[in-house]
C-alpha positions in Angstrom: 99.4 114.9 104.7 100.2 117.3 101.7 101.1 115.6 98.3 100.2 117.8 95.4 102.0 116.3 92.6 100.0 113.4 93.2 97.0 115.6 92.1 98.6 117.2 89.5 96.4 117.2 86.1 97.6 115.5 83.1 98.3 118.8 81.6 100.4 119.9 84.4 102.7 116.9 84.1 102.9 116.5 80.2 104.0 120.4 80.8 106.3 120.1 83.1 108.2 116.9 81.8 108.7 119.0 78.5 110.5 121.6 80.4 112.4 119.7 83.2 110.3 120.8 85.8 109.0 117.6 86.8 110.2 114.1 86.3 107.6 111.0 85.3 109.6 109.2 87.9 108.7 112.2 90.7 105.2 112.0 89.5 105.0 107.9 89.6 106.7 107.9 93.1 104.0 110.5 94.4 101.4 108.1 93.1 102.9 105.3 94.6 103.4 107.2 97.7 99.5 107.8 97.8 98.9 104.0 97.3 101.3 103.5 100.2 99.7 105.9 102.7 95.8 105.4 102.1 95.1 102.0 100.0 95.1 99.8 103.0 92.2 102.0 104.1 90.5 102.4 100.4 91.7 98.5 99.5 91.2 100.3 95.6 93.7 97.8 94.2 93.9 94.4 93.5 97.7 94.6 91.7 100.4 97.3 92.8 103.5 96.8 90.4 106.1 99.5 92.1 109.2 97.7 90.2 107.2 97.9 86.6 106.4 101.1 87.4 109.6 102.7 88.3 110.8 101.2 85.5 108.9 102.5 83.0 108.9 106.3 84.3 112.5 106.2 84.2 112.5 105.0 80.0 109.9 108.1 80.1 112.2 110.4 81.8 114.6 109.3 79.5 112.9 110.1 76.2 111.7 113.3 78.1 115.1 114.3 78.3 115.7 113.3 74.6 112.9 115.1 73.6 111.1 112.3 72.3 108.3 111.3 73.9 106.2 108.4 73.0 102.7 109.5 72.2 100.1 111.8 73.8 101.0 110.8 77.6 104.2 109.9 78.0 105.0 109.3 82.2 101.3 109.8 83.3 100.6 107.6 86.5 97.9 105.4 85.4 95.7 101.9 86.6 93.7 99.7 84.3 90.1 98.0 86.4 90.5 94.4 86.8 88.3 93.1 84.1 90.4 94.2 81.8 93.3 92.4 80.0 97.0 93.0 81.3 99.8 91.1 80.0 101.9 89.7 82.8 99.7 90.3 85.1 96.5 88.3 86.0 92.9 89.6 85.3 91.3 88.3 88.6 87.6 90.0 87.8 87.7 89.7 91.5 86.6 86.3 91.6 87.8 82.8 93.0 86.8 81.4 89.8 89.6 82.5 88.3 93.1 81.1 88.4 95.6 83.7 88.8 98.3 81.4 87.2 97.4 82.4 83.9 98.5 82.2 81.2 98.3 86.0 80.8 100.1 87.2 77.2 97.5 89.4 75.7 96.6 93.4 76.5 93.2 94.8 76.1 92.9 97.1 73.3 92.7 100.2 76.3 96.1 98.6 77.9 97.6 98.2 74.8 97.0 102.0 73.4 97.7 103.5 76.9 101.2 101.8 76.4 101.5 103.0 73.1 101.5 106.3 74.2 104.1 106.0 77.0 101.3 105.9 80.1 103.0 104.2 83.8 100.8 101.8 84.3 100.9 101.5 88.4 98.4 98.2 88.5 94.9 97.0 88.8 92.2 98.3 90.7 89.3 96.3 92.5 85.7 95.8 90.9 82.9 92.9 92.4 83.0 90.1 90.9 82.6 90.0 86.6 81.8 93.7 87.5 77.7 92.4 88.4 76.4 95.6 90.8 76.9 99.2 91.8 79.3 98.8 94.3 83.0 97.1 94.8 83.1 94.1 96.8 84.1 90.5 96.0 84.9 87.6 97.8 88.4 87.7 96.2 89.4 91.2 97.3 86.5 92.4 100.0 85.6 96.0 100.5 87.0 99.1 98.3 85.4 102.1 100.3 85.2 105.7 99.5 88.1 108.5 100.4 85.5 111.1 101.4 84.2 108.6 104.0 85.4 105.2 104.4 82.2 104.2 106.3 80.7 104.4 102.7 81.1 103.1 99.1 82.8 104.6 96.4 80.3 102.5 93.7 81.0 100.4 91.3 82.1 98.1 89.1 85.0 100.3 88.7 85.1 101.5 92.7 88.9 100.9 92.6 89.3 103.0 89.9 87.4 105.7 91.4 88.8 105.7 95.1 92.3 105.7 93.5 91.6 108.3 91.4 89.7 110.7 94.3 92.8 110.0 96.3 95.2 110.9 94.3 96.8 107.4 93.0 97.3 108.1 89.7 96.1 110.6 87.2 94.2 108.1 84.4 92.2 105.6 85.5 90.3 102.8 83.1 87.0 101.7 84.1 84.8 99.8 82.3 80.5 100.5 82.1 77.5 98.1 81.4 75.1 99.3 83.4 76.6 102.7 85.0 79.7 101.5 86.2 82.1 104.4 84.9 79.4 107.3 86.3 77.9 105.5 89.7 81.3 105.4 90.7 82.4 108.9 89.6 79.4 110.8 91.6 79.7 109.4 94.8 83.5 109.6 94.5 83.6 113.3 93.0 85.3 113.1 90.0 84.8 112.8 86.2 83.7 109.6 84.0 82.7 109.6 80.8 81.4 106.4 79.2 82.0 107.6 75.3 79.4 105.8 72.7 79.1 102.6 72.3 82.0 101.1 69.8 83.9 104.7 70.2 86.6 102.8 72.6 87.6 99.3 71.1 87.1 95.8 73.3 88.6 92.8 73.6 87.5 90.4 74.3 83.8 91.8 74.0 81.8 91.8 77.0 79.4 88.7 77.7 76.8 91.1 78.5 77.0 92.2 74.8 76.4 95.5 73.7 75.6 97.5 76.5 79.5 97.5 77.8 81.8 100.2 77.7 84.9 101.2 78.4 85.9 104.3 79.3 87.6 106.9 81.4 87.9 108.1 84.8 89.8 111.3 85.8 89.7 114.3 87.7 88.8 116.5 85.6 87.6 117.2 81.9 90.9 118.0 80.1 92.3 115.1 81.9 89.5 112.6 80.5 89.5 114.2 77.1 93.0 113.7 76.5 92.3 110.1 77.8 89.9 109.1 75.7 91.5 110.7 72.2 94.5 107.5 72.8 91.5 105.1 74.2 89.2 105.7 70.9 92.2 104.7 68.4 91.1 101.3 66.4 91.9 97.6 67.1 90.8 95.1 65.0 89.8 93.2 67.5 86.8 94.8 68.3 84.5 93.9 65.4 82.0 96.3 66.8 83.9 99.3 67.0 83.5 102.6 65.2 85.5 103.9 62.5 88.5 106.1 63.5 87.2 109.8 63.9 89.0 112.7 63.0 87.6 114.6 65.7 90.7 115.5 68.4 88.7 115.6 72.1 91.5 117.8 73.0 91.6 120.6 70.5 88.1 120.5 70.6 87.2 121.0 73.9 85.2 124.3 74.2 83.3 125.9 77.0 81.0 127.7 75.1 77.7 126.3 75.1 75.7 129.1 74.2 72.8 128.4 72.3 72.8 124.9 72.8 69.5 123.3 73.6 69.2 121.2 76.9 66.5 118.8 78.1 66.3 118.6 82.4 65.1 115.6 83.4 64.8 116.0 87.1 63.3 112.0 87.3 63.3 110.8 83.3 59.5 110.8 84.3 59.9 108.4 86.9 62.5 107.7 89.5 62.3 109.2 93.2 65.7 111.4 94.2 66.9 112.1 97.6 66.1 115.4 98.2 69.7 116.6 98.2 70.6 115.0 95.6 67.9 116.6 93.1 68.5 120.3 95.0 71.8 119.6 94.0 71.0 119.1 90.2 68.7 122.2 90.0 71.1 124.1 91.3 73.5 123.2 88.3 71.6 123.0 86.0 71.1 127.4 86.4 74.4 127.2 85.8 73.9 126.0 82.3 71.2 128.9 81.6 74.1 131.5 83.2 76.6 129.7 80.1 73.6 130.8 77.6 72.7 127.4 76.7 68.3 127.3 76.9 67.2 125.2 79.5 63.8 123.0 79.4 62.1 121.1 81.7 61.1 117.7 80.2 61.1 114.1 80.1 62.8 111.9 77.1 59.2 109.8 77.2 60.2 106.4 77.9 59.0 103.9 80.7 61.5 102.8 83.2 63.4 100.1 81.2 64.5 98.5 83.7 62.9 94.8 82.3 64.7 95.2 79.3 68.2 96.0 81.1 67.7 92.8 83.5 66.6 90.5 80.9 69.7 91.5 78.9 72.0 91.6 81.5 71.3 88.8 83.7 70.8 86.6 80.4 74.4 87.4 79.7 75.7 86.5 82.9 74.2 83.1 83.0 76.0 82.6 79.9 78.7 84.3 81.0 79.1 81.6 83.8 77.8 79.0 82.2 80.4 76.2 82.5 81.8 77.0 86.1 81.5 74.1 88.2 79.3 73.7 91.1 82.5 74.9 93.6 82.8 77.4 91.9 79.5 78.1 91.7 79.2 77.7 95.3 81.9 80.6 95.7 80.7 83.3 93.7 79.2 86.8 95.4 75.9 85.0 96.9 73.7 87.9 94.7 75.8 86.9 91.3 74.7 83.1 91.9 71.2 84.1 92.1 71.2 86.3 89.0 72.9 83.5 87.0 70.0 81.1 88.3 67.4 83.9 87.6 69.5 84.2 84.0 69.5 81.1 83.0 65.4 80.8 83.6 65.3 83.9 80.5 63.7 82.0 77.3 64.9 83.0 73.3 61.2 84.7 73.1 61.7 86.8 76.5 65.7 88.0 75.4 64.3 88.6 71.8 61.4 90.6 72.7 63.5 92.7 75.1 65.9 93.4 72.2 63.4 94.9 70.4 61.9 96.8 73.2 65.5 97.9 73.2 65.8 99.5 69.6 62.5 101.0 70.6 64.0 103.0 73.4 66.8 103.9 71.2 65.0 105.0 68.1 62.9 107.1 70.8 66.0 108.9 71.8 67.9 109.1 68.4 64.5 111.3 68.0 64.9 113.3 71.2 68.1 114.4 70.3 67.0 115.9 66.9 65.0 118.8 69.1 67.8 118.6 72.0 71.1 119.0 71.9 71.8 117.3 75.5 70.1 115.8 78.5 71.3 116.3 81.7 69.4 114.2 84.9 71.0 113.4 88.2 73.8 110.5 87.8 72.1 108.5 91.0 69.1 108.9 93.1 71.1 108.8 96.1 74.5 109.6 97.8 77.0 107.5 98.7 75.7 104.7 101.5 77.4 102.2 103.8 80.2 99.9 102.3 79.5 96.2 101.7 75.9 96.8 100.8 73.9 96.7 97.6 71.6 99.8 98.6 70.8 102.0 102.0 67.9 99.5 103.6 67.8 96.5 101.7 70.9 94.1 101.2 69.4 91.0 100.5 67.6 92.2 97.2 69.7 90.6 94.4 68.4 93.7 91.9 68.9 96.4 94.7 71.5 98.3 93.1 69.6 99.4 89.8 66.5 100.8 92.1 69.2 103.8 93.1 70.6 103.8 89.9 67.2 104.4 87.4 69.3 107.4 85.5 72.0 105.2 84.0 71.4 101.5 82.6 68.7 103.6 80.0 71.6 105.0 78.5 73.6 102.1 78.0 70.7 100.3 76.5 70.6 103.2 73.9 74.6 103.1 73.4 74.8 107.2 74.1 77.5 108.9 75.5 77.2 110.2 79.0 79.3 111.6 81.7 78.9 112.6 85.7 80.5 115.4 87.0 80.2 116.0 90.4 78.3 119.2 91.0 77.3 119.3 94.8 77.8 117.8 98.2 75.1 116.3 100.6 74.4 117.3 104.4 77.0 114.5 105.2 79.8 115.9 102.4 79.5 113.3 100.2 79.6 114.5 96.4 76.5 114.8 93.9 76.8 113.8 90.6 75.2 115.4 87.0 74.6 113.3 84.6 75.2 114.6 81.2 73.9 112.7 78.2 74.6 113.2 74.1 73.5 112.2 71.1 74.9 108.9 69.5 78.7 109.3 68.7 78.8 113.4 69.8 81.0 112.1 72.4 82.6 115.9 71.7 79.1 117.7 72.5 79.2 115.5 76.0 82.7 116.9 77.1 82.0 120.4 76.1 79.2 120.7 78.3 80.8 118.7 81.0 83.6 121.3 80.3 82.4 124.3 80.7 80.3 123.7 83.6 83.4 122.6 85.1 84.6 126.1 84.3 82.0 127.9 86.6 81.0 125.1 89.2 82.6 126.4 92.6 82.4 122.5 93.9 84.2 121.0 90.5 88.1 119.7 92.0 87.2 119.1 95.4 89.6 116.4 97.2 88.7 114.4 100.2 90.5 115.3 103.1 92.4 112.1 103.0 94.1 112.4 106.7 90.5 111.3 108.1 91.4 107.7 106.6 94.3 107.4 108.8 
C-alpha cells in the first residue's frame, strides 16, 4: 500500500494548501484512509470522528481558497491522547471508571489552541488507564501495538499517539508525559517527541500527579514538532503553573548549527544497564554530534538513580488521584494500577515531603550541570521495543516493571527539563532506537536545534514501517 500524502510533513501541506496543490480535505481523507486500512491492527484510537473531520477540512479548504487561513496550521490532520479534554467527545482515560455519558463541554488548553489555529482534529488515541505505565493497554480499549511489528509495543502512555503517528494517521499528535510518556513512546515507534519544560505548554485540569506532567508533542519530524509546539506553548489562564508567554518563535529559530556547543554523553547517567544495541546505537550518534562541531564529553550528571523519589511522588498522586472510586470500580481497574493506589495510599506526609526535597536536590544539581553543558544526550530507553500486553521483556507481574527499562527519563521530569527522543538506530530485529536529548530549564529552543540538526545528517531519521506486514 502506497499513501504518501498521508506522510506528508506539516510543511509540505501548509505549502501546498497556499498554492492549490493540495486540499486539507485530500490530506484529512488520506489520514482517515490510514486509520481505515491499519487501526484495527494498531487499535491506536479510542475515538475516530470521520463526519467532524470532513467537516472541518472543508471550512479549511474554504479559507484556503479565500486566502485566509486561521492560524499557524490551518487543515493539518491531527489527534489529541485520551487523557486530555475534548469537548463533545468523552475523555475515557481508558478506564471503566469513567462514564462516557459525560457531560463533556470543556477543551483542554492543547485542544483548544490546536483549534484556534484551524488543526482537523481526527479523534482520540489510546493510553492505559490514567496514563499509569510505559506501555498502552487498558481494560477499556486492550492492546495498541507497534506498526514496525505488531507482536510488540509501541510504549506508552501516549502509545496511540505514537502508532498513529508512525503509521501515518495524522501529521500532529498530542501526547501527554509524567514519567516518559511522550519519549518511551517515540523511540520504540521511531519518530519525534519532545516533552517542552515544565509549565512551557499550559494544563487543564492539572495532572494529579502534580508537577512532573507534561504535555507535549509527537510528530515525525523536528520542523513538524516545532511548529507544534509554538500554537501548544500560547497561555491559558487556566493553568496557574504555566510560564509566561515567550517571544521565542520554535520555528524561525530552528537552526542546525550546533557548532561549538558543549555536550555531556551519558552512556548510563552512572547507573542503568543498556541492551547492547541499544547503547551501540547511541555511540554511534552521538559521533555524529562531534562531525556537526559541537565538543563531545563523556560524563555523568552525578545523581543516584532517583527512582524513590519518582515512585513516592507518583504513586502518592495516584492514590489520590483515585481516591473516592468505589470498590467496583476499584475492582476493575488495570490489576497493576490497583496495587500502586494500595502501595500509594500506604506513603506518609513525612515520606512525600522528604522526597520533595530530595527532588529540588536533583534539580538544583542539574540547573548546575547545565551551567558547564550546554546539553545532555543519553539513550531514551534501555531496551527496544518488547512483546505487547506486557510491562517489561521477562517480568509481567512486577507492578514497577516499566521504570527498570526506562531509568533515562522519569529523572528529567522530576527536574521539569526539556527533553526530546529522536530515533537514531534500529536493533537486530528492526525496531527503532531512540536518543534522548536533554536541555537546560526553559531552552526548549537549544533541545530542538540539536534534535534538528542531527536529524539533518542521521541516514535512519524518517524511516516508516513497512505497514503492508500489518495486514
Amino acid at each position: 500500500m502506497n499513501n504518501d500524502l498521508a506522510f506528508a510533513t506539516a510543511t509540505e501541506l501548509l505549502d501546498g494548501y497556499r498554492d492549490g496543490a493540495i486540499s486539507p480535505v485530500e490530506a484529512t481523507k488520506a489520514a482517515l484512509a490510514q486509520i481505515e486500512m491499519y487501526n484495527s491492527a494498531l487499535n491506536a484510537f479510542v475515538i475516530v470522528d470521520e463526519d467532524y473531520a470532513l467537516a472541518r477540512a472543508r471550512e479549511s479548504e474554504a479559507r484556503w481558497r479565500a486566502a485566509t487561513p486561521m492560524g499557524l496550521i490551518d487543515g493539518v490532520p491531527t489527534t489529541i491522547k485520551d487523557l486530555l479534554l475534548t469537548e463533545g467527545w468523552p475523555t475515557l482515560r481508558g478506564s471503566l471508571s469513567v462514564d462516557a455519558a459525560g457531560p463533556w463541554n470543556d477543551d483542554a488548553p492543547c485542544t483548544a489552541r490546536l483549534k484556534e489555529h484551524g488543526a482537523v482534529i481526527l479523534g482520540k488515541t489510546t493510553t492505559p488507564e490514567f496514563g499509569w505505565k510505559g506501555v498502552t493497554d487498558s481494560p477499556r480499549t486492550g492492546i495498541t501495538r507497534n506498526p514496525w511489528n505488531k507482536n510488540t509495543t509501541p510504549g506508552g502512555s501516549s502509545g496511540g499517539a505514537s502508532a498513529a503517528c508512525a503509521a501515518g494517521m495524522g501529521v500532529f499528535h498530542v501526547g501527554t508525559d509524567g514519567g516518559g510518556s511522550i519519549r518511551i513512546p517515540a523511540s520504540f515507534t521511531g519518530i519525534f517527541g519532545i516533552k517542552a519544560s515544565y509549565g512551557r505548554v499550559p494544563a487543564w485540569p492539572l495532572s494529579p500527579f502534580g508537577t512532573v506532567a507534561h504535555v507535549g508533542p509527537m510528530t515525525r519530524n523536528v520542523r513538524d514538532g516545532a511548529i507544534m509546539l509554538q500554537v501548544l506553548s500560547e497561555p491559558d489562564v487556566r493553568d496557574w503553573t504555566s510560564l509566561p508567554p515567550t517571544d521565542t518563535d520554535y520555528l524561525a529559530g530552528l537552526s542546525a548549527s550546533i557548532r561549538g556547543k558543549r555536550i555531556a554523553y551519558s552512556p548510563t547517567l552512572g547507573y542503568a544497564t543498556v541492551h547492547p544495541e541499544v547503547a551501540a546505537a547511541v555511540k554511534s550518534a552521538v559521533t555524529l554530534f562531534e562531525d556537526l562541531g559541537a565538543i563531545v564529553e563523556e560524563v555523568d550528571p552525578g545523581f543516584d538513580n532517583p527512582l524513590p523519589i519518582f515512585n513516592t511522588l507518583w504513586w502518592s498522586g495516584a492514590a489520590f488521584a483515585l481516591r473516592n472510586l468505589s470498590d467496583k470500580q476499584l475492582s476493575e481497574l488495570d490489576p497493576g494500577l490497583r496495587i500502586v493506589v494500595e502501595e500509594g495510599a500506604k506513603i506518609t506526609l513525612t515520606d512525600y515531603l522528604e522526597a520533595n526535597q530530595a527532588r529540588g536536590e536533583l534539580g538544583v544539581r542539574m540547573r548546575q550541570f547545565h551551567k558547564t553543558y550546554d546539553l545532555l544526550v543519553t539513550p531514551a530507553l534501555s531496551i527496544p521495543a518488547f512483546e505487547a500486553g506486557k510491562l517489561a521483556p521477562e517480568d509481567l507481574a512486577a507492578v514497577g516493571a516499566w521504570v527498570d527499562w526506562t531509568p533515562f527519563s522519569y529523572p528529567f521530569n522530576l527536574t521539569q527539563q526539556p527533553a526530546c527522543s529522536i530515533n537514531c538506530g534500529f536493533s537486530s530485529d528492526g525496531l527503532p532506537i531512540g536518543l534522548q536529548i536533554v536541555g537546560p530549564m526553559q531552552d526548549d529552543l537549544a533541545v530542538l536545534n540539536a534534535a534538528f540538526a542531527f536529524e539533518q545528517v542521521s541516514p535512519v531519521v524518517g524511516a516508516r514501517p513497512d505497514l503492508d506486514r500489518l495486514l
